[in-house]
Backbone as XML, in Angstrom:
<?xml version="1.0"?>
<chain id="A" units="angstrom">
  <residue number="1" name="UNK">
    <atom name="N" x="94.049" y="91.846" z="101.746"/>
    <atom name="CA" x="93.335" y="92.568" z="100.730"/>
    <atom name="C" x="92.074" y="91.800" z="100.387"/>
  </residue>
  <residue number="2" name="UNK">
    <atom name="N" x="91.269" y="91.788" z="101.143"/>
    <atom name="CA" x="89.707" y="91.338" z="100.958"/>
    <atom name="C" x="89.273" y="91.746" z="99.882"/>
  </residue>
  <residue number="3" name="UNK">
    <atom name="N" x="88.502" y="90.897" z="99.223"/>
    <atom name="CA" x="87.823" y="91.110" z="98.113"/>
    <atom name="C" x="88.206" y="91.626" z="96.891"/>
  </residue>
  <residue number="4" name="UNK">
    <atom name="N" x="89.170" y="91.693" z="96.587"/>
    <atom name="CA" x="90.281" y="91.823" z="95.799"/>
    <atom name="C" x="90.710" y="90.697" z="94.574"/>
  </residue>
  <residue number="5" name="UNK">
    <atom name="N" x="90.199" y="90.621" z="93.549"/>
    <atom name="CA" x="90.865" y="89.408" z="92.938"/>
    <atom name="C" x="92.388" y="88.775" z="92.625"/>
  </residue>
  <residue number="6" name="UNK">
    <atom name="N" x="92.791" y="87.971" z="91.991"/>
    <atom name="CA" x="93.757" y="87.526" z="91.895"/>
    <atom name="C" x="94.502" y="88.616" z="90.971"/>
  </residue>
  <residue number="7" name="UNK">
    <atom name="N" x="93.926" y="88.598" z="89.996"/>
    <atom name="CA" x="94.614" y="89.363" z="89.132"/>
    <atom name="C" x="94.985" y="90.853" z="89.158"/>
  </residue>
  <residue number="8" name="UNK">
    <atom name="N" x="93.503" y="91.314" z="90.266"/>
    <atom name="CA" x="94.459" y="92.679" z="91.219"/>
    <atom name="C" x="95.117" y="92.528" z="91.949"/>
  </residue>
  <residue number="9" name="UNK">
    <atom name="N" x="95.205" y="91.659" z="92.530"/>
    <atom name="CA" x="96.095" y="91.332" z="93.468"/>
    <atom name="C" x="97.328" y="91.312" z="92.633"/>
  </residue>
  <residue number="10" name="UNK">
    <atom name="N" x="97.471" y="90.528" z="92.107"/>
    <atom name="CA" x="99.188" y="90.500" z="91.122"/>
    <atom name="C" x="99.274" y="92.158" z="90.545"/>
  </residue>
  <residue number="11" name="UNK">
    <atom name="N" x="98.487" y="92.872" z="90.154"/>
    <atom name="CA" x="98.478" y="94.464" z="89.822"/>
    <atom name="C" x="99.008" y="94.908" z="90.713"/>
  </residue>
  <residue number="12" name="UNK">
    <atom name="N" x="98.752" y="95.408" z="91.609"/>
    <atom name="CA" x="98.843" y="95.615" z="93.110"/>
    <atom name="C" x="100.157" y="94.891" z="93.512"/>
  </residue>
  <residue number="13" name="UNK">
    <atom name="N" x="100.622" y="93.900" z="93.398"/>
    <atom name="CA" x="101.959" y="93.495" z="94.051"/>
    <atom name="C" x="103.099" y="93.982" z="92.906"/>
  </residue>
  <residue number="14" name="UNK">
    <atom name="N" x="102.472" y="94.273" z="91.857"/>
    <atom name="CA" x="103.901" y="94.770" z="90.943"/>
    <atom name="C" x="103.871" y="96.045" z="90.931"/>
  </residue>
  <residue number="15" name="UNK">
    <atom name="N" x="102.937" y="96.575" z="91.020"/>
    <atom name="CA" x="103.483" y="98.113" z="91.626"/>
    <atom name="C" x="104.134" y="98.185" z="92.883"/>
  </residue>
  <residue number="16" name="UNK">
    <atom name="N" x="103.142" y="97.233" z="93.779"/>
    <atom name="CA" x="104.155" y="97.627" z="95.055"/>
    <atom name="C" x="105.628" y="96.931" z="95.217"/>
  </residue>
  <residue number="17" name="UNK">
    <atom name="N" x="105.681" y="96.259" z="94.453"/>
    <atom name="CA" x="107.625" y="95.833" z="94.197"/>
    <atom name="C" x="108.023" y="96.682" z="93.336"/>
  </residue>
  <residue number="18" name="UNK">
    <atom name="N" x="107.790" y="97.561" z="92.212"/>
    <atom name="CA" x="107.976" y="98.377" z="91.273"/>
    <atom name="C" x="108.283" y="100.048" z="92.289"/>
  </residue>
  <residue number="19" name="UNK">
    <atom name="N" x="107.439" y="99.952" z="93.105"/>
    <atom name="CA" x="107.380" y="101.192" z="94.153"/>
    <atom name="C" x="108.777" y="100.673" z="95.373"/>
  </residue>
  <residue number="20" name="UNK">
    <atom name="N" x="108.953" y="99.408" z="95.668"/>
    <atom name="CA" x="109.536" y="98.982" z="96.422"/>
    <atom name="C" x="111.238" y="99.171" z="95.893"/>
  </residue>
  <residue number="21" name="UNK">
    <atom name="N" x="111.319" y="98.715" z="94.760"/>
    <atom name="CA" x="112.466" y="98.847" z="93.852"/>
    <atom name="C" x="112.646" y="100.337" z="93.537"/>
  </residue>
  <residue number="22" name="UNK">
    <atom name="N" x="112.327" y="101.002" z="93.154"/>
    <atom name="CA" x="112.892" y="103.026" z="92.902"/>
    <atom name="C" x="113.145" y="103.026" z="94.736"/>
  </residue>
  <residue number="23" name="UNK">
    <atom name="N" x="112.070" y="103.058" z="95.681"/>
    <atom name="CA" x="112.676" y="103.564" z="97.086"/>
    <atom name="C" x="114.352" y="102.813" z="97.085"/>
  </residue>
  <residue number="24" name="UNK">
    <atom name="N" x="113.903" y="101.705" z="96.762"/>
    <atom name="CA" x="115.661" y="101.262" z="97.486"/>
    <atom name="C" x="116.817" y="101.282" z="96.730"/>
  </residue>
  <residue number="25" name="UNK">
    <atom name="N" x="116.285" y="101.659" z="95.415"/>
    <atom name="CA" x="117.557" y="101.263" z="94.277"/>
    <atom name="C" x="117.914" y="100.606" z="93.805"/>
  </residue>
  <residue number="26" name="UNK">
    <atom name="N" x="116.759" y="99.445" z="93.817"/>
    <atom name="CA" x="116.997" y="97.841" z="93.624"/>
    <atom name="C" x="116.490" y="98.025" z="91.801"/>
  </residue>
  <residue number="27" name="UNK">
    <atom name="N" x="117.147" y="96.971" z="91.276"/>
    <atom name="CA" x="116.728" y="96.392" z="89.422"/>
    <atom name="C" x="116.330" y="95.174" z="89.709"/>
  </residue>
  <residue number="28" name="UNK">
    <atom name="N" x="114.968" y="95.127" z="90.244"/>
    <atom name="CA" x="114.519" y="93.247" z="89.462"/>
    <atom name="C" x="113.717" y="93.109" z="88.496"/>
  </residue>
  <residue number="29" name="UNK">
    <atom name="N" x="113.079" y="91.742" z="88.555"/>
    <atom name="CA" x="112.680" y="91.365" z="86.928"/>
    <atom name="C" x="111.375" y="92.208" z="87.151"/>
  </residue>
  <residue number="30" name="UNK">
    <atom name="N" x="110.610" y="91.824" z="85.989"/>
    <atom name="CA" x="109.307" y="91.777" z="86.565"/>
    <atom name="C" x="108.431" y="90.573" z="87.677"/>
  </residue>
  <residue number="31" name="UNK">
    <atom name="N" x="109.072" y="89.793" z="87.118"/>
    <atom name="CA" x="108.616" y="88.088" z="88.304"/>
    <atom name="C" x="108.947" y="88.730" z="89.852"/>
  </residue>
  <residue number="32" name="UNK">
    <atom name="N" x="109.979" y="89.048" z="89.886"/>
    <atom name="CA" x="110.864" y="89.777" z="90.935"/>
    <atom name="C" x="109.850" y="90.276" z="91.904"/>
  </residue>
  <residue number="33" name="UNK">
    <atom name="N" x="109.844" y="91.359" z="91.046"/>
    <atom name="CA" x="108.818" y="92.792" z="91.899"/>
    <atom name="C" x="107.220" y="92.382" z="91.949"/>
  </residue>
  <residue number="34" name="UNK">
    <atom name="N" x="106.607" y="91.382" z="91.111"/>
    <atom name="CA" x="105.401" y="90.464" z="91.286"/>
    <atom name="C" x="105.928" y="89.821" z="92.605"/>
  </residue>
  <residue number="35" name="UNK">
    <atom name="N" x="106.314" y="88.995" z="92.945"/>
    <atom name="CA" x="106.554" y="88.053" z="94.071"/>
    <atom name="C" x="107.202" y="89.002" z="95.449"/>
  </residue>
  <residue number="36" name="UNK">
    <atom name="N" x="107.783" y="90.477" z="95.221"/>
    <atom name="CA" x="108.444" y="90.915" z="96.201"/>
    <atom name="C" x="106.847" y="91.871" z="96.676"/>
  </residue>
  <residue number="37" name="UNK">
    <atom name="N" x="106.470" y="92.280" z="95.754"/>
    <atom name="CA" x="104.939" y="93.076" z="95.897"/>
    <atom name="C" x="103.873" y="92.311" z="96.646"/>
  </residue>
  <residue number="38" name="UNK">
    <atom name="N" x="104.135" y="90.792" z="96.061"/>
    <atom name="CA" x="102.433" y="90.331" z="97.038"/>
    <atom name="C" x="102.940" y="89.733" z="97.972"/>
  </residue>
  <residue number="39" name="UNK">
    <atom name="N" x="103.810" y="89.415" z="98.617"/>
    <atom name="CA" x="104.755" y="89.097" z="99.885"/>
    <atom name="C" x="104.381" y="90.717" z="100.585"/>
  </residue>
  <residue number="40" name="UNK">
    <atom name="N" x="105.212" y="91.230" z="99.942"/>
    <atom name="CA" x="105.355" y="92.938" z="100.977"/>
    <atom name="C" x="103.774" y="93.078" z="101.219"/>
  </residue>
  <residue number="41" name="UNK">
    <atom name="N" x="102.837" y="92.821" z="100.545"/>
    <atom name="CA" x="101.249" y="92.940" z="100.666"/>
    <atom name="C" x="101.094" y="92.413" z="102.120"/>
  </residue>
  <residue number="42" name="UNK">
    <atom name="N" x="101.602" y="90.741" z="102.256"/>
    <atom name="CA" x="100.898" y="89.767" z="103.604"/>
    <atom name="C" x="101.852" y="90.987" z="104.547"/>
  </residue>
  <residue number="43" name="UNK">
    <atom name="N" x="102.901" y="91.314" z="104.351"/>
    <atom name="CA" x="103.251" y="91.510" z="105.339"/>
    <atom name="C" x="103.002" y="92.717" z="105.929"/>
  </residue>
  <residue number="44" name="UNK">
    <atom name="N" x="102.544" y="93.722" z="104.602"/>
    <atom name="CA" x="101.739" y="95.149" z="104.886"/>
    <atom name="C" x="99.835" y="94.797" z="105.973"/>
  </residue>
  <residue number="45" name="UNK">
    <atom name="N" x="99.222" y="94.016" z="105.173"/>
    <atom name="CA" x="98.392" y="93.824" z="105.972"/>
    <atom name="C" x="98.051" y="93.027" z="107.630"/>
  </residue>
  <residue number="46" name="UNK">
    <atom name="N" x="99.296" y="92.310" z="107.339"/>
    <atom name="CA" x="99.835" y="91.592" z="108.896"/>
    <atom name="C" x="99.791" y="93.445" z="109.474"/>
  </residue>
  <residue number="47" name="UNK">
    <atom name="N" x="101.083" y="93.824" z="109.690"/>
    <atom name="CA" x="101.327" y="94.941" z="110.209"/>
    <atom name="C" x="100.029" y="95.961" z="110.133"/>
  </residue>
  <residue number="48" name="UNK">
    <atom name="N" x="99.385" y="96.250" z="109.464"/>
    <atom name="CA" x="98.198" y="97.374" z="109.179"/>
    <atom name="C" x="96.975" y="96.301" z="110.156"/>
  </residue>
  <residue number="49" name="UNK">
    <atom name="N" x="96.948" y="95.109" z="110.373"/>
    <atom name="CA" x="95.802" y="94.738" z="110.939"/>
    <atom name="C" x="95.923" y="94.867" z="112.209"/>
  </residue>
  <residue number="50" name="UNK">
    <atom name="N" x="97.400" y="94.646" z="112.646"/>
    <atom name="CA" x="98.163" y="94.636" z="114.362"/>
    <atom name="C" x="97.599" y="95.848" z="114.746"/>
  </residue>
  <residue number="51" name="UNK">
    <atom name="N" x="98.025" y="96.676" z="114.001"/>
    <atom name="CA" x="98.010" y="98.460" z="114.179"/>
    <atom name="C" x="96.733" y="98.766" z="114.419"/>
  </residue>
  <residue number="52" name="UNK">
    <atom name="N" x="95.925" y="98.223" z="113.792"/>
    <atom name="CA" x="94.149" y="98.867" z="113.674"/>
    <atom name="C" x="94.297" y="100.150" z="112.742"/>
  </residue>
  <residue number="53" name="UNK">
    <atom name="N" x="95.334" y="100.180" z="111.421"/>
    <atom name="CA" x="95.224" y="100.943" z="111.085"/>
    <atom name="C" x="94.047" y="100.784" z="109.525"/>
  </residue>
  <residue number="54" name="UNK">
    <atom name="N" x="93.312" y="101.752" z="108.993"/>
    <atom name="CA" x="91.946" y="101.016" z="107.997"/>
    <atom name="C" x="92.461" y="101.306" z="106.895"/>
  </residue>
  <residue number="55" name="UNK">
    <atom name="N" x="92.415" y="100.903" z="105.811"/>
    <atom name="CA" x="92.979" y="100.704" z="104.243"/>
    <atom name="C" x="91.770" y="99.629" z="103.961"/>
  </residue>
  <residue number="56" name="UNK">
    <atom name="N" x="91.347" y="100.186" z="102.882"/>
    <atom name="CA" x="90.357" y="100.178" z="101.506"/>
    <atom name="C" x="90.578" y="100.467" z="99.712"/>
  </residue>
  <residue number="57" name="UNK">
    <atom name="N" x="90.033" y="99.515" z="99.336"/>
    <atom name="CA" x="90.353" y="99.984" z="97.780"/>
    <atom name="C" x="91.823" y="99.587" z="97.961"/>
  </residue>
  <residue number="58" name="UNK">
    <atom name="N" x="91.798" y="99.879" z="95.945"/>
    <atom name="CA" x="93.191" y="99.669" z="95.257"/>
    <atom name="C" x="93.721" y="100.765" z="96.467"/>
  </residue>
  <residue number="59" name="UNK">
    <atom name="N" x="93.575" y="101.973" z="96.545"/>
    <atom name="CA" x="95.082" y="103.017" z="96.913"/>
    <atom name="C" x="95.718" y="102.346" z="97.997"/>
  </residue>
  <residue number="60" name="UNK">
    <atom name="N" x="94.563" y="102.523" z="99.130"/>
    <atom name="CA" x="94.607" y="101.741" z="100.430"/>
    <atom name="C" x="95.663" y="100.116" z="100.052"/>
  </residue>
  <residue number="61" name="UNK">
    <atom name="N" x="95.151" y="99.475" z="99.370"/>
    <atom name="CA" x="96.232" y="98.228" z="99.530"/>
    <atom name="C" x="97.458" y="98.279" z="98.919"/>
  </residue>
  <residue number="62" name="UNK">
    <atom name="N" x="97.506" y="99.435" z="97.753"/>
    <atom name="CA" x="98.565" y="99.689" z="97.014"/>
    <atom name="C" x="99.419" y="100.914" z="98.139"/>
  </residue>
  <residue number="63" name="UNK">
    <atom name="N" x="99.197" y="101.017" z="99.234"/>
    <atom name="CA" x="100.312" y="102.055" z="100.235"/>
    <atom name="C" x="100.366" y="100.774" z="100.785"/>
  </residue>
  <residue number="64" name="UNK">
    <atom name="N" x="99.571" y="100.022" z="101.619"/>
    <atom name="CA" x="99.826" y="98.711" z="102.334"/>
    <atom name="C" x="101.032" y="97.478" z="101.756"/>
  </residue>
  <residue number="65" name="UNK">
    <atom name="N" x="100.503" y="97.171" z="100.530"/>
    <atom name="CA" x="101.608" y="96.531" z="100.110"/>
    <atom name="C" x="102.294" y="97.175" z="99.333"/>
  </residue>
  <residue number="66" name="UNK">
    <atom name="N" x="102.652" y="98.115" z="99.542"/>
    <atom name="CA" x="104.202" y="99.025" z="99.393"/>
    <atom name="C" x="105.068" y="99.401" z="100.335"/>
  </residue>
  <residue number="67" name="UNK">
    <atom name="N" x="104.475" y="99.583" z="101.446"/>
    <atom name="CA" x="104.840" y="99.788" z="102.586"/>
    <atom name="C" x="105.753" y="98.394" z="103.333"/>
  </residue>
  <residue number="68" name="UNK">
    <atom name="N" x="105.060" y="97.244" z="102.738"/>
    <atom name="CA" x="105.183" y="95.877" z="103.397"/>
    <atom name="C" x="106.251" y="95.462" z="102.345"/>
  </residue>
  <residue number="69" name="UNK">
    <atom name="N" x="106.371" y="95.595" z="101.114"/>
    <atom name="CA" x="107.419" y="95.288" z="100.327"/>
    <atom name="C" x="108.485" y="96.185" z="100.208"/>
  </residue>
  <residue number="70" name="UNK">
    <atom name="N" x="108.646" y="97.343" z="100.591"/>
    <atom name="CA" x="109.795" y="98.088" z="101.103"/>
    <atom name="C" x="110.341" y="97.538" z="102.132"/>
  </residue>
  <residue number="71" name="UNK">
    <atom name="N" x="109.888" y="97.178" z="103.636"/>
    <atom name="CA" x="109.811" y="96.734" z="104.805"/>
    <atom name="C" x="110.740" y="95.269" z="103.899"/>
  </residue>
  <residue number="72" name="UNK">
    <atom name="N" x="110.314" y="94.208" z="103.627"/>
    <atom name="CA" x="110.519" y="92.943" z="102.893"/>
    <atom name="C" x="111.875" y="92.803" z="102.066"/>
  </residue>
  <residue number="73" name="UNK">
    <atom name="N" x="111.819" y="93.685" z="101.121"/>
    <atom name="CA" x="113.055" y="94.266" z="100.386"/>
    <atom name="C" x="114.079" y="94.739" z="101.125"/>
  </residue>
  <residue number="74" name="UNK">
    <atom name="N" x="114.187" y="96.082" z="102.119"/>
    <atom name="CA" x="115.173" y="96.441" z="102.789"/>
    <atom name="C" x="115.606" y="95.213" z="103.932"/>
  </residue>
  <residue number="75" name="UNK">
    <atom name="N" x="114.585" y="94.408" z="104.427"/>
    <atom name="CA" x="115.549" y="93.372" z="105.489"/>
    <atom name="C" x="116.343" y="91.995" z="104.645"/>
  </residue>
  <residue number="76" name="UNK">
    <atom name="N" x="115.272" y="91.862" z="103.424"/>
    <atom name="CA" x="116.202" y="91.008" z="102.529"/>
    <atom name="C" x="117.584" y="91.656" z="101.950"/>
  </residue>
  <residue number="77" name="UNK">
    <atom name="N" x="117.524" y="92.619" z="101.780"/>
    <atom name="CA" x="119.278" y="93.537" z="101.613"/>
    <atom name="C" x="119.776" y="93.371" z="102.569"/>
  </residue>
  <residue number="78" name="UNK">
    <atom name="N" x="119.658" y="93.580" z="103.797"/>
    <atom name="CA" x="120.499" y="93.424" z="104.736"/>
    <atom name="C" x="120.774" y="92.328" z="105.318"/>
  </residue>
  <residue number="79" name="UNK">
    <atom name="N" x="120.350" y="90.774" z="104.903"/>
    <atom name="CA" x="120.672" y="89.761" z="105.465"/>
    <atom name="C" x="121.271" y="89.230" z="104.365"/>
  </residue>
  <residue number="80" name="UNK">
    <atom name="N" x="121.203" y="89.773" z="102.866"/>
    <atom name="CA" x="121.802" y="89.182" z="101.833"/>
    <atom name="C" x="123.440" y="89.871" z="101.680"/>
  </residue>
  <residue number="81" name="UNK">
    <atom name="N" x="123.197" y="91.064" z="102.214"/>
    <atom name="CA" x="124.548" y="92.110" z="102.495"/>
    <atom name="C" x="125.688" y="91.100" z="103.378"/>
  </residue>
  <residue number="82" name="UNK">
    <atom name="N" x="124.876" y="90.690" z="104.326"/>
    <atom name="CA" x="125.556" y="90.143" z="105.647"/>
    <atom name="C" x="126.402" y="88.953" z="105.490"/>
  </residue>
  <residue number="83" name="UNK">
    <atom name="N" x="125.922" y="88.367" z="104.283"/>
    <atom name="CA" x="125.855" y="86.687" z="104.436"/>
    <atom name="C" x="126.883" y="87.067" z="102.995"/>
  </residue>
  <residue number="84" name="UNK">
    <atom name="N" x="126.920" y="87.778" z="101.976"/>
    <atom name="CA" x="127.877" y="87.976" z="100.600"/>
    <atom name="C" x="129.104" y="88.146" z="100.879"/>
  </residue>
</chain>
């Protein structure tokens, strides 16, 4: 998320853990869905840069790192499933 400040950036990662949490059914904190949001972000824009796919602006990074913190969230369920 180029050019993006910090503090959108943390905007932007708690929606996208906030968006990440209703898809899966998950309850975390707010710290939670901050840290699960700008994680799912690196890993939305890793994946969106591989792809050549283009995202701009808040919307653009807010589907990117939602996309990447769903992705983040659902494999952390299933290795936390595995291992409980």
């Amino acid at each position: 998320m180029s050019g993006v400040g910090v503090f959108a950036t943390a905007v932007i990662g708690i929606f996208a853990g906030w968006i990440a949490d209703i898809v899966l059914g998950h309850r975390h904190s707010l710290f939670a869905k901050l840290l699960i949001g700008v994680i799912g972000a690196f890993i939305g824009v890793f994946i969106a840069q591989r792809l050549a796919l283009p995202f701009t602006g808040f919307w653009g990074g807010l589907l990117v790192a939602s996309v990447g913190a769903i992705l983040f969230l659902a494999v952390l369920s299933l290795v936390f499933r595995r291992t409980a």
